[in-house]
N, C-alpha and C positions, 0 to 999 in steps of 0.2 A: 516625475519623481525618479529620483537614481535608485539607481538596485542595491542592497548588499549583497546581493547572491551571483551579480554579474551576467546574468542571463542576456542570451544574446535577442537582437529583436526577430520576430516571430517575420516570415516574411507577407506579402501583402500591404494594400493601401488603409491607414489611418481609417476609425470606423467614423464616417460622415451623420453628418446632422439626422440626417432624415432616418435613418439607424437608429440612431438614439432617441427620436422622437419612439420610434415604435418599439424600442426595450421601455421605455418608460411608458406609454400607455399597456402592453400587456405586463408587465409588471405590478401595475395599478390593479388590470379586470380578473390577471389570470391569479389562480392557486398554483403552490408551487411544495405539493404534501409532500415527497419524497426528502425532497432537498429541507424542506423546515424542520424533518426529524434529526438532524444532523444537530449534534449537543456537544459533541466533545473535536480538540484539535490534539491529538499525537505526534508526537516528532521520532522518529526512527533512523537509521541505515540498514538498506538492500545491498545483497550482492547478488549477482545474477548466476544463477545455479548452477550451471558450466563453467562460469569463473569468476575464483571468488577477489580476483586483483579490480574489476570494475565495479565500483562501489557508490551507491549515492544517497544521499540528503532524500528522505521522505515525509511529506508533511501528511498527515492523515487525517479527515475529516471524516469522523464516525455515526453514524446513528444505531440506535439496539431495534433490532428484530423483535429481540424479547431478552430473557435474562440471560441463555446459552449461544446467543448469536447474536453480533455485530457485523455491519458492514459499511467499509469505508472508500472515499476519493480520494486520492492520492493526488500530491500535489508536488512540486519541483520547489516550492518556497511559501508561506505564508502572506506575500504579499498579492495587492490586487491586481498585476498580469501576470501572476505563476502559472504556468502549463499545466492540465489535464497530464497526469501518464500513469499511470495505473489506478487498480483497485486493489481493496485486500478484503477476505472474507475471514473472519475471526469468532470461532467455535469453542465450546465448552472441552472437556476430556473428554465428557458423556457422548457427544455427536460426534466426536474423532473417533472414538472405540468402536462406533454401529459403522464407520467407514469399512467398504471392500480394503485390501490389503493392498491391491494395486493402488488402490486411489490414496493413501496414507502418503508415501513417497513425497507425495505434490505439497505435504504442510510442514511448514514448520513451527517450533516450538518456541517460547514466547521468553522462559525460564531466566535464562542468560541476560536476555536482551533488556529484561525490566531489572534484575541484581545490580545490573550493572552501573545501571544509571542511564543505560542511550536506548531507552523506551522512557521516554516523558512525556508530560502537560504543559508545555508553556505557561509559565505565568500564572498557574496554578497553588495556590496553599501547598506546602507539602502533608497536613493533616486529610485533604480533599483526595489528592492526589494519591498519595498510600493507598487510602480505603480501594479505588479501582486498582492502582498494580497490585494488591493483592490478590483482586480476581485474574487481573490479566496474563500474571504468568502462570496460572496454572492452565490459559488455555492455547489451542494451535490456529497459526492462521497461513492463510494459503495465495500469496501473489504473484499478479502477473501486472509489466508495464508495458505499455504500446510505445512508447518514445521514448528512445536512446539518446537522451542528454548526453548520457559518459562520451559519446561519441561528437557529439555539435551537432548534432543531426536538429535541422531548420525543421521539419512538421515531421509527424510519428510518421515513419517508414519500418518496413518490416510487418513480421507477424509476430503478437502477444510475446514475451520472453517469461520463462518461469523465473521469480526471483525466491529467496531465501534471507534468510537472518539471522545475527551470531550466533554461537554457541559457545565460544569459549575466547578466552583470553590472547592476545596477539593477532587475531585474524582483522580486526578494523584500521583503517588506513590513519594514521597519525594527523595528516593533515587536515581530513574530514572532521576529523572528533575536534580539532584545533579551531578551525574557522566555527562551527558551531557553535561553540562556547561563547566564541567572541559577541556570535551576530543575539545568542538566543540568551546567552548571560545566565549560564549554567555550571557547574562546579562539578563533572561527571563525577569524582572523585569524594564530595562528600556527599552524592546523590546514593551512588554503591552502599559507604557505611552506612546511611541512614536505612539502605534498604538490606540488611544482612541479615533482620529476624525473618523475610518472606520466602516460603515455601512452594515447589512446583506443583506438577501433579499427582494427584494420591496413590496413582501408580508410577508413576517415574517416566521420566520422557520414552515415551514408546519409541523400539528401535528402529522401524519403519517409517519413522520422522524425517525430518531434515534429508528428504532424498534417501536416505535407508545408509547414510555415511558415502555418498557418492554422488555424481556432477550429474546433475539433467538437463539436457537441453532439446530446447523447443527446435521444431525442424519443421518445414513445410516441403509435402511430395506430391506428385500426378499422380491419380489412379484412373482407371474406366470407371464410367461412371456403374455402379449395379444395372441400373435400368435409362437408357439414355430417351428413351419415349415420350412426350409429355402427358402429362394426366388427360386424361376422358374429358374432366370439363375444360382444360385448356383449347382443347380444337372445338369448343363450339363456338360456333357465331349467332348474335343476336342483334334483331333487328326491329 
């Protein structure tokens, strides 16, 4: 099946028969609880938190916690070989406000991104749809992706990147929001007006959101270890 989204092929050899016999038998015996809670598909744009000119296409596949928390897979395309590259974790006001102050930084705010129109449900009723972004943008969520599409990067290299989400006007890439449209047959434009009467949060996007108005980036460094020793029961032997 051809792609609309042009992804490139993943490298490695074709998955053989015998492969497939044993997705399909544990398929059949095994439970698979986590992944069956999964109810809703999101479609969004990330920009990666250091820079907001690398931008991409996120498809989200969500399940609820409970009522104050959701968490989703993220996905490079809706179709059945889209990549694995992130997750996102999506919280009430209430659970963002009990956050440290350090740890705020890390979320962003959902506000903009549902107004706008470019936080949707595919395929969705707009009456269905409504009823969740009204809860959605009153709340924060906080991602990270392991593979750098924007880049062509052939399988996740690197370490975790924090990513981020609009806030305002001008910042999304033209071309992005354009092929979207085309593939996912969306009208960003009367998705906006339709959503002009929804309201954020009851206190107002806390200013320690979205990075606190400034670029985070993820970095990995060497340290000594604290204690380079192994545990007590590591050196025993049994026999």
């Amino acid at each position: 099946m051809s792609s609309n989204y042009g992804q490139p092929r993943v490298p490695g050899e074709p998955t053989d028969t015998a492969t497939s016999v044993v997705e399909t038998v544990t398929s059949t015996v095994q439970g698979f609880g986590p992944i069956n809670k999964i109810h809703q598909h999101l479609c969004a744009f990330h920009f990666y938190s250091h820079d907001m000119t690398r931008q991409v296409e996120a498809h989200h596949y969500c399940g609820h916690q409970n009522e104050e928390m959701r968490q989703c897979l993220i996905y490079d395309s809706p179709e059945k070989n889209a990549r694995l590259i992130g997750l996102e974790y999506v919280i009430s006001e209430n659970l963002f406000l009990t956050l440290p102050d350090e740890e705020k930084p890390l979320w962003h705010s959902h506000l903009y991104e549902v107004k706008s129109g470019y936080f949707f449900m595919p395929n969705v009723p707009s009456p269905i749809e409504h009823k969740d972004m009204e809860k959605v943008c009153k709340t924060y969520g906080k991602v990270f992706h392991f593979w750098q599409i924007d880049r062509g990067d052939e399988l996740p290299l690197g370490i975790p990147q924090l990513m981020m989400a609009l806030t305002r006007d001008g910042q999304v890439d033209d071309h992005l929001v354009q092929g979207c449209e085309e593939r996912m047959g969306i009208d960003f434009k009367k998705e906006r007006k339709s959503r002009e009467y929804m309201t954020g949060p009851t206190h107002g996007i806390h200013p320690l959101a979205n990075g606190g108005g400034k670029g985070l980036e993820t970095r990995l460094r060497e340290v000594e270890l604290k204690n380079d020793s192994p545990p007590p029961y590591a050196a025993r032997a049994f026999v």
